[in-house]
C-alpha positions in Angstrom: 0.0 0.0 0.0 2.9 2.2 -0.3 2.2 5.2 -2.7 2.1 8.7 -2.8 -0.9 9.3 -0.7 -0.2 6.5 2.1 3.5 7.1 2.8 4.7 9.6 5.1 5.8 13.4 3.9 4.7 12.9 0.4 0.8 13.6 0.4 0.7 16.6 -1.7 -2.6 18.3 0.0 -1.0 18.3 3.2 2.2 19.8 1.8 -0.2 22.6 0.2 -1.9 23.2 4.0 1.5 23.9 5.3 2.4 26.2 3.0 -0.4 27.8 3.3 -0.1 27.8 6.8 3.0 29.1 6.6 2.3 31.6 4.3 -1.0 32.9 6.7 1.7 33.4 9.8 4.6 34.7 7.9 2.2 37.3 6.2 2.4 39.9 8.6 5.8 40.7 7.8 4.8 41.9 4.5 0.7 43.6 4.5 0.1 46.1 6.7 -2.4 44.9 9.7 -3.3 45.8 13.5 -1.6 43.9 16.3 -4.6 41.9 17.2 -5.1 40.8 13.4 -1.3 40.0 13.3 -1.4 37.9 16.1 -4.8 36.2 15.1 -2.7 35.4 11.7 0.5 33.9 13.1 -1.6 31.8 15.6 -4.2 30.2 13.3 -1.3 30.1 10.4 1.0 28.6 12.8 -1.8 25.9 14.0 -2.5 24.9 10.2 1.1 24.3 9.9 1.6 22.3 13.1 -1.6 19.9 12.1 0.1 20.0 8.1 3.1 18.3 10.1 0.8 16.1 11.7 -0.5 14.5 8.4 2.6 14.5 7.0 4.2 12.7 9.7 1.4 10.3 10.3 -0.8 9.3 6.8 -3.4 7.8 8.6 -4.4 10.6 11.3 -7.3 11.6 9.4 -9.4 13.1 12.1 -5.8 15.7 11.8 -7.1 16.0 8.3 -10.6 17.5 9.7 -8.9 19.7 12.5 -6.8 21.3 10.1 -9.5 22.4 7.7 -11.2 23.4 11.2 -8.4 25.8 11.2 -9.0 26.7 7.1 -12.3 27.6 8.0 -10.9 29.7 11.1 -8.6 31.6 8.7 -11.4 32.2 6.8 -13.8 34.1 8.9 -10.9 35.6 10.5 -11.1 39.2 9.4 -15.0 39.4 10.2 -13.9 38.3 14.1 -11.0 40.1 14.8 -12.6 42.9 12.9 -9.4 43.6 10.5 -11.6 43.8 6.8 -10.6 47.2 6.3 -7.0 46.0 5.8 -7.5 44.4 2.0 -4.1 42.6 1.7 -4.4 41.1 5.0 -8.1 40.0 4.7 -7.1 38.5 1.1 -4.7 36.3 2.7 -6.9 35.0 4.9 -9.4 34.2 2.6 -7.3 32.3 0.3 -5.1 30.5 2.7 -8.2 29.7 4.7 -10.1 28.6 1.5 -6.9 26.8 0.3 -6.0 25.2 3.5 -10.1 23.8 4.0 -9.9 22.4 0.2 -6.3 20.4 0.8 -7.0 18.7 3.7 -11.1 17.6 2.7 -9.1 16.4 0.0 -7.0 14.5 2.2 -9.5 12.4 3.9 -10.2 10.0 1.8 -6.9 8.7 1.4 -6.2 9.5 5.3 -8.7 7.5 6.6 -8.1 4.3 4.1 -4.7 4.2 5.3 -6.0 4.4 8.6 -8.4 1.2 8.5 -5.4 -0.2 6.2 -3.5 0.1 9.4 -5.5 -0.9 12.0 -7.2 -3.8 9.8 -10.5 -2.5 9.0 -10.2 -2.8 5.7 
């Protein structure tokens, strides 16, 4: 059962969460935001790329795979709750590393949880 989606580091939707991740709590540095936007952006980008690791790491840890787009969807509707919509870069960035983020790792399950019931003999 060893392919691209079953072997550790080498699903390609979890590698696009981190990045996007990444990309959410690195953006700060370069749009222009408030402090509590900027901290609402390294901590959920942070998170997405902490649970990203998490798949990678471990292929069959799909309920990872629904946490992290638990975090998408946080990045998401993060300039409506900490209110920073009036800054247009930052609230871009949210929205596609949010939307991005929630698409990779749906993506993901399907292939997370059949290694997961390939492992534990459920098949």
């Amino acid at each position: 059962m060893a392919d691209l989606q079953s072997t550790a580091w080498t699903r390609p939707q979890d590698w696009l969460s981190l990045l996007a991740g990444g990309y959410l709590a690195l953006s700060p540095l370069w749009v222009e935001i408030d402090s509590t936007g900027t901290w609402a952006m390294v901590i959920v980008g942070a998170a997405i790329g902490v649970m990203a690791l998490i798949a990678l790491a471990a292929p069959g840890a799909f309920i990872d795979e629904w946490m992290t787009a638990l975090g998408g969807a946080v990045a998401f509707v993060a300039p409506w709750v900490f209110t920073y919509t009036d800054a247009t870069a930052a609230s871009w960035t949210s929205w596609i590393a949010g939307g991005v983020t929630v698409l990779a790792s749906l993506a993901a399950v399907p292939a997370s949880r059949k290694v997961y019931r390939h492992q534990h003999h459920m098949v």
